[in-house]
N, C-alpha and C positions, 0 to 999 in steps of 0.2 A: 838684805831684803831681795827678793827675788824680781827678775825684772818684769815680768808677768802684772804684779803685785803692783810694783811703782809706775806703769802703767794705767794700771786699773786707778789707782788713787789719786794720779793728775787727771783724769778724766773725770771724776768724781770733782774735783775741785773745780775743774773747766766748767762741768753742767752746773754746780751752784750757783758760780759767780754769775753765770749768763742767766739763771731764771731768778736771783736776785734784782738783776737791772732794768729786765723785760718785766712788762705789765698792760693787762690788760686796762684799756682806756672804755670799754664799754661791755656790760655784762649779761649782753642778750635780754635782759628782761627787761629794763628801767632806762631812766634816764639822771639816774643817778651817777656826780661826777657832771651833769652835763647844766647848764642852763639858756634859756631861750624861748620863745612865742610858742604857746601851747599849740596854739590856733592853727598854727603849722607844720610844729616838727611833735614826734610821738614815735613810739616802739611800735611798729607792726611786723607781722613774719618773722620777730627776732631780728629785728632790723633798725637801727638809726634812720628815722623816714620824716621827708621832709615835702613841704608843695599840696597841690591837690590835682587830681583827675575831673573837678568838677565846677573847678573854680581857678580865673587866669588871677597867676602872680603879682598884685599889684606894685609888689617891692621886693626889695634885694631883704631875703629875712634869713640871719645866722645863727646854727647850735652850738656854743663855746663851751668849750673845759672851764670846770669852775678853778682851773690853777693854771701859772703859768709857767712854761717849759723855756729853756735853750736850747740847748746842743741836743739831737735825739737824734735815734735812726725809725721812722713812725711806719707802718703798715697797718692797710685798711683796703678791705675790697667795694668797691663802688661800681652804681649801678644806675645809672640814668638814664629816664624813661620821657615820652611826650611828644607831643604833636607838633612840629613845626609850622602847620600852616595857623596855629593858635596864637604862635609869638615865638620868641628866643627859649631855647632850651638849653640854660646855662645851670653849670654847678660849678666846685671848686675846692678846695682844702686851703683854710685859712690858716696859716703859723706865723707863728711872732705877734700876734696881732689883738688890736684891745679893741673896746666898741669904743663907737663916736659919740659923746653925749646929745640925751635926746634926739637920738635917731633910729634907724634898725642897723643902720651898716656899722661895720667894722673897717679899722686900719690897720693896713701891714699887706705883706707877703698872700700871696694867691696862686696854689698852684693849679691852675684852669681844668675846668672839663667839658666839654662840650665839644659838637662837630664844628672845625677849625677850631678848636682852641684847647684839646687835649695838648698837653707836657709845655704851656706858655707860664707862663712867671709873670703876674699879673699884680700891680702894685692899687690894693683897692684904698679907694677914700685918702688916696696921700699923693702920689702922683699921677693917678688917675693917668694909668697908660701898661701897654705891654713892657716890662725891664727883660725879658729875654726870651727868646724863640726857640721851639725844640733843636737839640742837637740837630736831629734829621728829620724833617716835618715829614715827608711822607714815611719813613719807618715810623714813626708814632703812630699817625694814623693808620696802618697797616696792623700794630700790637693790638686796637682798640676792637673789643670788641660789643661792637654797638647792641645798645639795648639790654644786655648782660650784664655779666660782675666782672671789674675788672679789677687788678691789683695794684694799686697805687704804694709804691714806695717811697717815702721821701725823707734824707737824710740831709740834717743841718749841723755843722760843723766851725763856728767862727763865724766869718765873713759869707764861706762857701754853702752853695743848698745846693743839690742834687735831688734827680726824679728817674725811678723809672716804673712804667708802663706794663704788668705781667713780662717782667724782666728787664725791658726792651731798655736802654738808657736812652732817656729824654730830654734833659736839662741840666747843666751845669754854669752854676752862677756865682760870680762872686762880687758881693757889697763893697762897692768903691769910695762910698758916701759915710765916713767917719760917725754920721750925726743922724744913721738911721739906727732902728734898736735894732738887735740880735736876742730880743726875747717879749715871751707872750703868750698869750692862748692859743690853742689848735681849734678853730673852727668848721664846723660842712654850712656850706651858700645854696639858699634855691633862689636863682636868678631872678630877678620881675619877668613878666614874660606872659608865656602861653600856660597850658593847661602841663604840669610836670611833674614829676617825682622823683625824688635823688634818694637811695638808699648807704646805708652802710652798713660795714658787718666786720668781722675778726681784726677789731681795732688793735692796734698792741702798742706799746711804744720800749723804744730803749733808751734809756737817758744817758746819755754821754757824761765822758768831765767838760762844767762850766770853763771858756776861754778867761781866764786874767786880764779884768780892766776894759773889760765888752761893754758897750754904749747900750743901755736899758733904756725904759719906758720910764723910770724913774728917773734917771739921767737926761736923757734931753729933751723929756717935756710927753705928757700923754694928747693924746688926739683931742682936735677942738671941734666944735660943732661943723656939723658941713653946709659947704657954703650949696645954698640950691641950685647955684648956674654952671657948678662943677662938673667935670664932662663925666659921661655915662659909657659902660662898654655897650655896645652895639653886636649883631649880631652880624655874623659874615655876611657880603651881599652875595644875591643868589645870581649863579651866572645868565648872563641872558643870552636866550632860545638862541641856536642855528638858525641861520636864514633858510626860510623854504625855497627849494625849488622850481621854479615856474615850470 
């Protein structure tokens, strides 16, 4: 067979396998695949759209995949909008993660988005705290580009989760804690807060191979109600003024 030819035919094999794996997570039109609070997430502009321009955020409200993933390499462009003199302007991409009963929140993995808190690893409703800091905080905030669509990639693999930023790599993490899950739904957060809007758009996913003998949501227990005294993320404090002059 000619080499031309054998060429041509693992190429052909190559594109298969990779547009068998990859899939579209949201289909511009619906929100079908998706579930969550009418009231606040909805299809606008062909867009995953969540918040409102006219009304401040009273709670942390999340759009989940009606299924739930492991191992993937995920892209989604995001786009988050709003007033800071309103309140917090937070968003985020939820993985691994299940809701809390009887509540709005969900638990698990958070990869942040907002001013100071793009490419952070944010552990919501479970340990309620940052688990890891950008690779390079000001290169992150340098990729971001504010009030636009930016490119979120985030690949989980095992233990390890990775991020990057319209390229830029953000975060690299790896689960030390035996007894947290490595699977769940992919969620978008509109933070409680000010007046916001978090969109989304060319959602895709690649599903990786499941790790052997991974700690699930079935294995070591699903999220319990949350406790109301539980600490809350906060928004960065704003620097205070230069001294004037006399």
């Amino acid at each position: 067979m000619p080499q031309k030819l054998v060429s041509a035919l693992a190429l052909i094999v190559v594109l298969a396998a990779t547009s068998l794996r990859s899939a579209e997570l949201f289909d511009g039109q619906s929100l079908t695949g998706w579930e969550g609070d009418l009231k606040w997430w909805r299809v606008a502009d062909g867009a995953l759209t969540g918040g409102s321009t006219t009304e401040k955020i009273p709670r942390n409200f999340f759009l989940a995949t009606t299924r739930s993933f492991q191992n993937f390499d995920l892209r989604l462009k995001l786009k988050l909008t709003g007033d800071p003199a309103t309140g917090m302007i937070n968003s985020g991409v939820q993985i691994r993660s299940l809701r809390v009963p009887a509540d709005t929140e969900m638990s698990g993995y958070q990869v942040d988005a907002g001013d100071k808190w793009w490419g952070k690893l944010y552990d919501e409703s479970r340990r309620n705290k940052v688990i890891a800091e950008p690779i390079d905080a000001p290169a992150a905030d340098a990729a971001v580009k504010k009030g636009d669509w930016n490119e979120y990639r985030i690949r989980t693999e095992g233990a390890r989760i990775r991020a990057w930023i319209n390229g830029v790599p953000t975060l690299d993490y790896t689960e030390a804690d035996p007894s947290v899950a490595l699977d769940g739904k992919i969620a978008l957060q509109i933070h409680s807060g000010g007046f916001a809007l978090v969109q989304a758009k060319d959602v895709t996913i690649e599903e990786l191979p499941p790790t052997p003998g991974a700690p699930t949501w079935d294995k070591v227990g699903h999220p319990k109600p949350r406790d109301p005294n539980a600490k809350k993320k906060k928004a960065a404090p704003t620097p205070a003024p230069a001294p004037t002059q006399k």
